[in-house]
Residue, then its C-alpha position, 0 to 999 in steps of 0.5 A: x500500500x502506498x501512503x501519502x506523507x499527508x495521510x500517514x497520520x490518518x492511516x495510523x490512527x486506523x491501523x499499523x503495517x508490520x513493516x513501512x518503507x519511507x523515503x524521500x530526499x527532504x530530511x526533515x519530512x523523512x525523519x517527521x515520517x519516522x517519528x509519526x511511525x515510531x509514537x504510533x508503534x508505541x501507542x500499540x506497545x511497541x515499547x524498545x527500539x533498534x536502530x541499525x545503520x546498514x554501511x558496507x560492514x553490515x552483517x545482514x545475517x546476524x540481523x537476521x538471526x537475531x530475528x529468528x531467535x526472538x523470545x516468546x518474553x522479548x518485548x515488543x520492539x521497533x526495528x529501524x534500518x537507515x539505508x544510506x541508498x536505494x541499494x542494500x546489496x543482493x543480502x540486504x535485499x533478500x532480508x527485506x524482502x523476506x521481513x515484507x512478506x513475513x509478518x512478526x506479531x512483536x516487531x514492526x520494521x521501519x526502512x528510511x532511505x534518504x532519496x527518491x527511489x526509482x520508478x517502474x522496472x527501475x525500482x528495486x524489487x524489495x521495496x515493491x516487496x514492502x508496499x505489497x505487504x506494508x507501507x510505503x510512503x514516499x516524500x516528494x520535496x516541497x517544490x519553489x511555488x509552494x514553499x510559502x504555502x507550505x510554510x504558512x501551514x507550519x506557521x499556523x500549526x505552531x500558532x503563527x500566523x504569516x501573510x503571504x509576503x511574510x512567508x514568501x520572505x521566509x522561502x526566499x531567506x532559506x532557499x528552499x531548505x526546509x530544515x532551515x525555514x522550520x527553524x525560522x517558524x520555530x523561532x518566531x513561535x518562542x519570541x510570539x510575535x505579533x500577540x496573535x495578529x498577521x505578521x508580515x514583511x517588516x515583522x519578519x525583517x524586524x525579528x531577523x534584525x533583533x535577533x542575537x542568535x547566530x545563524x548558518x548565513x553569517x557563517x557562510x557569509x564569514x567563510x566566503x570573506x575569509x573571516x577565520x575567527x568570526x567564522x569559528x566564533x560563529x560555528x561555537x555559538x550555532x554548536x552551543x545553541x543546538x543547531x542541527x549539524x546537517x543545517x551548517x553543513x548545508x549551508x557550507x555545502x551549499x556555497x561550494x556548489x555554487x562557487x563551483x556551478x559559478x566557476x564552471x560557467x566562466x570556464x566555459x565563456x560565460x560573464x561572471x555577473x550573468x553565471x552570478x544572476x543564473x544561480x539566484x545570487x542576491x545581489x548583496x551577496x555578489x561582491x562577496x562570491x566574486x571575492x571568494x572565485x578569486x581563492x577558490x581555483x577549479x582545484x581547490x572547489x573539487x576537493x571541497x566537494x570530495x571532503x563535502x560528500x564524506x561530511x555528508x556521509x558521517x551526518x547520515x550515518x554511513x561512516x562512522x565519526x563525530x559530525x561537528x568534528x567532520x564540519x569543522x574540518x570542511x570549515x578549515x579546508x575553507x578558511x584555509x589561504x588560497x597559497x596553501x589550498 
């Protein structure tokens, strides 16, 4: 069966599958999916959980074994398997399969995958598998034209209320990272703006200008000017206020890319300013991407990426490592003089 992320809750209220297969590249719906999934399983006892990353290392078997052992006296439990792909391997495939089929009275099986999967032939056969005998809900990102709406709805739900330019404000300051955006309405939500009333544009501009806290723009902005011990006094204070990690790593990540996507262009003929006005740059920022090409040579922007890819790798779970000791690391390749780049 095939459940939409907005349904789910519905679904669940009616009934719980014995195995759900949720996947989609926006980390923040997939991991609301997850928790939607596991406070149901809890309501029906469901009381212990396990959480297994499936990397090159894992031992299908063992997880497997484990299964077939279980106690008449074990707990109830919520089996999570985080696949870093759509492809576990031929043995990985085969438990799967195997679990969809087989329905376990004490276990409830939860498979996330952080990417779209394919579709028609193309589709693994074991997550077919599991939307024949379970659930399968698949996250569709929130496309550019209906971000704002999206993020009224999330204002609303956590008793904001944002006019349509306010909210339009928030998509374009975010760019249409969903992490980043929900942060902003958490935000507003704790400083309850407005005593009830429509917040709008200056509002919003208004709380952005007054608010102390650090955020993940002016740490690009620093690194992008070489500013060394702002940018690490930054990333000490995002660290302390519990900024999730994925979201400082996005925005490093995501100037890399388009230093790189900026680079190619010129490459290949094209005017800095028109390759600046391609990638969205806003106009305050342009000085700042045009100072940062001069010390990112073509070299220099692919070796950050092969160091952003294995910063990406830790922060799902793949490789095993301290995430804000793997940033700090992507920040230092960065911060470091164009000389010794």
């Amino acid at each position: 069966m095939k459940v939409a992320l907005k349904q789910l809750d519905r679904h669940l209220a009616r009934e719980l599958a014995h195995i759900y297969l949720i996947a989609g590249d926006e980390p923040l719906l997939v991991d609301e999916a997850l928790e939607q999934v596991r406070a149901a399983a809890r309501r029906k006892g469901f009381d212990s959980r396990e959480v297994h990353t499936t990397d090159r290392f894992f031992r299908w078997a063992e997880l497997e074994g484990e299964a077939d052992n279980l106690s008449l006296f074990a707990s109830r439990k919520i089996v999570e398997l985080r696949l870093p792909s759509q492809r576990p391997g031929t043995e990985g495939a085969h438990v799967l399969e195997t679990w969809a089929e087989r329905k376990e009275p004490d276990r409830v099986v939860v498979v996330a995958v952080p990417e779209k999967l394919d579709f028609g032939s193309k589709r693994p056969a074991w997550a077919d598998a599991i939307e024949r005998h379970g659930v399968f809900v698949e996250i569709w990102p929130v496309g550019r034209a209906e971000l704002p709406g999206w993020i009224q709805e999330r204002a609303a739900a956590a008793k904001v209320k944002l006019s349509s330019a306010a909210a339009q404000l928030i998509a374009d300051r975010t760019e249409g990272h969903l992490l980043a955006a929900n942060q902003e309405i958490q935000r507003l939500a704790l400083e309850s703006l407005g005593g009830g009333r429509e917040l709008d544009e200056a509002d919003v501009l208004a709380s952005v200008a007054n608010n102390s806290r650090f955020d993940v723009y002016k740490l690009a902005d620093a690194v992008l000017g070489g500013e060394s011990a702002r940018a690490f006094k930054i990333l000490s204070g995002l660290r302390e206020e519990g900024t999730a990690p994925q979201l400082v790593n996005w925005a490093l990540v995501r100037d890399i890319e388009l230093l790189a996507s900026v680079d190619y262009a010129v490459r290949r003929g094209d005017n800095v300013d028109a390759a600046l006005a391609r990638n969205r740059v806003w106009r305050s920022r342009q000085g700042l991407v045009k100072q940062a090409l001069r010390k990112f040579p073509t070299r220099r922007l692919r070796a950050l990426l092969t160091q952003a890819a294995d910063v990406d790798a830790v922060l799902k779970g793949v490789v095993p490592a301290e995430p804000w000791t793997t940033i700090t690391g992507l920040l230092l390749a960065m911060l470091r003089p164009a000389a010794h780049a």
